[in-house]
C-alpha positions as CSV (number, residue, x, y, z in Angstrom):
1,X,0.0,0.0,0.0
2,X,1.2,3.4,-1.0
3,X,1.6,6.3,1.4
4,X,-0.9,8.3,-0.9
5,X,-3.7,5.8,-0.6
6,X,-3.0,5.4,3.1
7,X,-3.2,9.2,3.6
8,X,-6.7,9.3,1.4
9,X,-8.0,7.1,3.3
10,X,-7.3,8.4,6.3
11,X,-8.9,11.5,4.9
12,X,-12.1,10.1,4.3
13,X,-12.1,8.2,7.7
14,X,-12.0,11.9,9.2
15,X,-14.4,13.1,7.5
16,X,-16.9,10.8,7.9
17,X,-19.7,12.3,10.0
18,X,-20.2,11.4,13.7
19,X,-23.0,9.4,15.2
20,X,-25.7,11.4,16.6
21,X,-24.5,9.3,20.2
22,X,-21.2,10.4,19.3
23,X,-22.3,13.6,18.6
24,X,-24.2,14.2,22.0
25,X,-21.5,12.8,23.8
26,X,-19.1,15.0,22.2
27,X,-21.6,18.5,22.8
28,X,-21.8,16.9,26.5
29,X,-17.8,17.1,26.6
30,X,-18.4,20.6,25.1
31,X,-20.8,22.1,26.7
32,X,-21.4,20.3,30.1
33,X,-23.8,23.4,31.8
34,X,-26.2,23.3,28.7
35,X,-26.3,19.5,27.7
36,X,-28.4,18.0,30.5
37,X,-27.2,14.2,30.3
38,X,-24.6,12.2,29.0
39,X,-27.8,9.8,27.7
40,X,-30.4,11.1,25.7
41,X,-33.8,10.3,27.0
42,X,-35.5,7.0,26.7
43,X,-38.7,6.8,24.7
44,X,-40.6,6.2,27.7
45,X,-39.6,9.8,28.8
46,X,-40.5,11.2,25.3
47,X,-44.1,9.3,25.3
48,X,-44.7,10.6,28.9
49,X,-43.6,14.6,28.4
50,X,-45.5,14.8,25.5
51,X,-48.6,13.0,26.9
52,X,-50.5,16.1,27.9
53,X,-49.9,18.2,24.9
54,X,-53.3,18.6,23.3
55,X,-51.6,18.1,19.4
56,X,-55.0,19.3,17.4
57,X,-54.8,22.8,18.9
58,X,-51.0,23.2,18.6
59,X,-49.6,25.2,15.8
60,X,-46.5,26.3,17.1
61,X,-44.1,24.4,19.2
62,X,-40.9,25.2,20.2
63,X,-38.1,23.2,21.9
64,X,-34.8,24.3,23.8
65,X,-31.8,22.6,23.5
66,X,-33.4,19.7,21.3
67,X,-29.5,18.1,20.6
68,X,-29.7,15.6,18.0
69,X,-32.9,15.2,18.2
70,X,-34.4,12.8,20.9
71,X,-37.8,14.2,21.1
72,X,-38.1,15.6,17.2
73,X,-39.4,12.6,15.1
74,X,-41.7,11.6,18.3
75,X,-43.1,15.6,17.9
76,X,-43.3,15.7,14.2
77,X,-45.1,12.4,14.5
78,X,-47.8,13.9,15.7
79,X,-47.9,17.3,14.7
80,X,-50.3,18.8,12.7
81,X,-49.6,19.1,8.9
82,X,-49.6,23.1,8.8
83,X,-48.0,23.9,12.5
84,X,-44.3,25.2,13.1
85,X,-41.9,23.1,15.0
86,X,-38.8,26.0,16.1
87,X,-35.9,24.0,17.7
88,X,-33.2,26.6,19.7
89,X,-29.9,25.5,20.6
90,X,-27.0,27.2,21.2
91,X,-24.4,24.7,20.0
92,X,-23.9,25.2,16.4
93,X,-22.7,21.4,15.9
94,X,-26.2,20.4,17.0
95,X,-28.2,23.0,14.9
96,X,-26.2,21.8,12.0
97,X,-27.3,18.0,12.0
98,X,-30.2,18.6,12.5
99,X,-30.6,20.9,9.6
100,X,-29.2,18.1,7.9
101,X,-31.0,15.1,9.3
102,X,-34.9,16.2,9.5
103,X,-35.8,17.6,6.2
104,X,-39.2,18.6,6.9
105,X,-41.6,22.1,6.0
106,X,-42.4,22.6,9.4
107,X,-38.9,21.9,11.4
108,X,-37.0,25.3,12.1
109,X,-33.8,24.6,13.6
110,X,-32.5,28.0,15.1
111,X,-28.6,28.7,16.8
112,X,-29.7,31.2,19.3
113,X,-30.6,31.5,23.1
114,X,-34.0,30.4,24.5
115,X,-34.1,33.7,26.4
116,X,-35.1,35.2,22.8
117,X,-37.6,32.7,22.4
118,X,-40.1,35.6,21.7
119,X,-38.3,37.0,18.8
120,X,-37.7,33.7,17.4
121,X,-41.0,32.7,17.4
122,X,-42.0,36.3,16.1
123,X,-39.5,35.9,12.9
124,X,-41.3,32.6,11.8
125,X,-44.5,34.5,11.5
126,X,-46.2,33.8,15.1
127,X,-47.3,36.0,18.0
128,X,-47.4,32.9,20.8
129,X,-46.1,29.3,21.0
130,X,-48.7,26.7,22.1
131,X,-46.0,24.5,24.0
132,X,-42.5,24.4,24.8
133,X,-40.6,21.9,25.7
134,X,-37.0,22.1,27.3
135,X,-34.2,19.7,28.6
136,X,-32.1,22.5,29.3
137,X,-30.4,21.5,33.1
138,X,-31.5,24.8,35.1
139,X,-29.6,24.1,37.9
140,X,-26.2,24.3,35.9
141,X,-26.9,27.4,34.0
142,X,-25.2,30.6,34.8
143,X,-26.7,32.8,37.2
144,X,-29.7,34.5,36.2
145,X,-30.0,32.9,33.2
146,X,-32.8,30.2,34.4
147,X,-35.0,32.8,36.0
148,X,-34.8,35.1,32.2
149,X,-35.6,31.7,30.5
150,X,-38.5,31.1,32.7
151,X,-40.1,34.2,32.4
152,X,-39.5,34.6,28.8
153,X,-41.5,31.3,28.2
154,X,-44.1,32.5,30.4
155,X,-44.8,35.2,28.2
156,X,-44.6,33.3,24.9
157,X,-46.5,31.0,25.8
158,X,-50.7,31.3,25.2
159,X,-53.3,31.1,27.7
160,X,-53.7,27.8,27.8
161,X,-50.0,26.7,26.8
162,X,-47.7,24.9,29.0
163,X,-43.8,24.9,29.7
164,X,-42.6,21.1,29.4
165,X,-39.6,20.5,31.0
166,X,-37.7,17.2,32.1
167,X,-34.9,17.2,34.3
168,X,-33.0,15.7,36.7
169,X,-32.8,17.5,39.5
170,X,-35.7,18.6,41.5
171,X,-34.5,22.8,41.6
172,X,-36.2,23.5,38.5
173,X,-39.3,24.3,40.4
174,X,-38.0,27.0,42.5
175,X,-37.6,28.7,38.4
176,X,-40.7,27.9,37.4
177,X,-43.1,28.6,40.4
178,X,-42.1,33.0,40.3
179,X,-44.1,32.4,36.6
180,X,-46.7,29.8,36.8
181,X,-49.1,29.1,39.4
182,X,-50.4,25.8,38.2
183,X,-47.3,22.9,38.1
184,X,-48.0,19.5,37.8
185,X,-45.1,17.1,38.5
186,X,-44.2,13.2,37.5
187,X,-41.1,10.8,37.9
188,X,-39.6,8.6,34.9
189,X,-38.1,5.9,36.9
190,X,-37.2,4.3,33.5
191,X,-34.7,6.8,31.9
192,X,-31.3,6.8,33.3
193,X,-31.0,8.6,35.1
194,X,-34.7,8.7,36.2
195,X,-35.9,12.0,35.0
196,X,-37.9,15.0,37.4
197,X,-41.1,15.8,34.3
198,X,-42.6,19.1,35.0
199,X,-45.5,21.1,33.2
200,X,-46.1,24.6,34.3
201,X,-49.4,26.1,32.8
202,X,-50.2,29.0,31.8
203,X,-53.9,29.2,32.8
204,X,-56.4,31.5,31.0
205,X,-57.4,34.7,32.3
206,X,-60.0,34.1,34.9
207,X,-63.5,36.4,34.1
């Protein structure tokens, strides 16, 4: 073997494209504060979070920090056919595979920060998301930065509309109670690790 062809194909071994487990390990290495596990979630998780989302009245959804994808075929699936999915992330490695991977009218995948959620959602044509749904680990963030998240959903979100969020420790309620007064709680004790599933609501104005 020639020292060309061994060089070419080293080439080509290097640029073949990661694994998206490869690749979530390697935005976990990254980006430790803003991936939340070194696992993506199971589908029991995924069938769970999404269980109370009322899919006939959603036209926008919007997910932070949606990776490579865990949750996006399992939303898709059941997703209306004229409703916007906007995925935010704020590693460009992520954003890029899945502009490559999910090839789909009503998948936005959007580098940016979930505090501009409202903006976002404003530049694909909406006023207010329906649901959003984030894995983002609030405890690890930097200061200040959960509590600006939280509130920013709050007022994206429509009366009606409800903050998803799955994590793994149990502080995420202390950022969602300053912005929703209705937060129901369950455990997934079959994720690894077993997962903290929140949905905050925002309620409609009373009469």
């Amino acid at each position: 073997m020639t020292g060309s062809t061994t060089i070419a194909r080293r080439k080509r071994k290097a640029a073949r494209p990661l694994s998206p487990q490869a690749l979530f390990l390697q935005g976990f290495f990254k980006h430790p504060v803003m991936v939340g596990s070194i696992i993506p979630s199971s589908n029991k998780l995924i069938r769970k979070m999404l269980s109370r989302v009322e899919w006939e009245d959603t036209k926008v959804f919007v997910e932070y920090g949606p990776g490579v994808g865990t949750f996006c075929r399992a939303v898709l699936d059941r997703l209306g056919p004229d409703a916007k999915y906007i995925a935010i992330d704020t590693n460009p490695d992520f954003v890029a595979y899945l502009r490559q991977s999910i090839v789909d009218p009503r998948f936005s995948a959007i580098h940016g920060s979930a505090a501009d959620v409202s903006a976002i959602v404003a530049d694909h044509g909406a006023e207010q998301a329906d649901y959003v749904l984030s894995g983002l680990p609030f405890s690890t963030l930097p200061p200040g930065v959960g509590d600006v998240i939280a509130q920013a959903t709050q007022r994206v979100l429509r009366p009606g509309g409800a903050f998803l969020v799955y994590q793994f420790n149990p502080n995420v309620r202390n950022f969602l109670t300053p912005h929703f007064a209705r937060i129901d709680h369950e455990m997934e004790w079959w994720n690894v690790p077993p997962a903290q599933l929140w949905w905050a609501w925002k309620d409609e104005p009373a009469d």
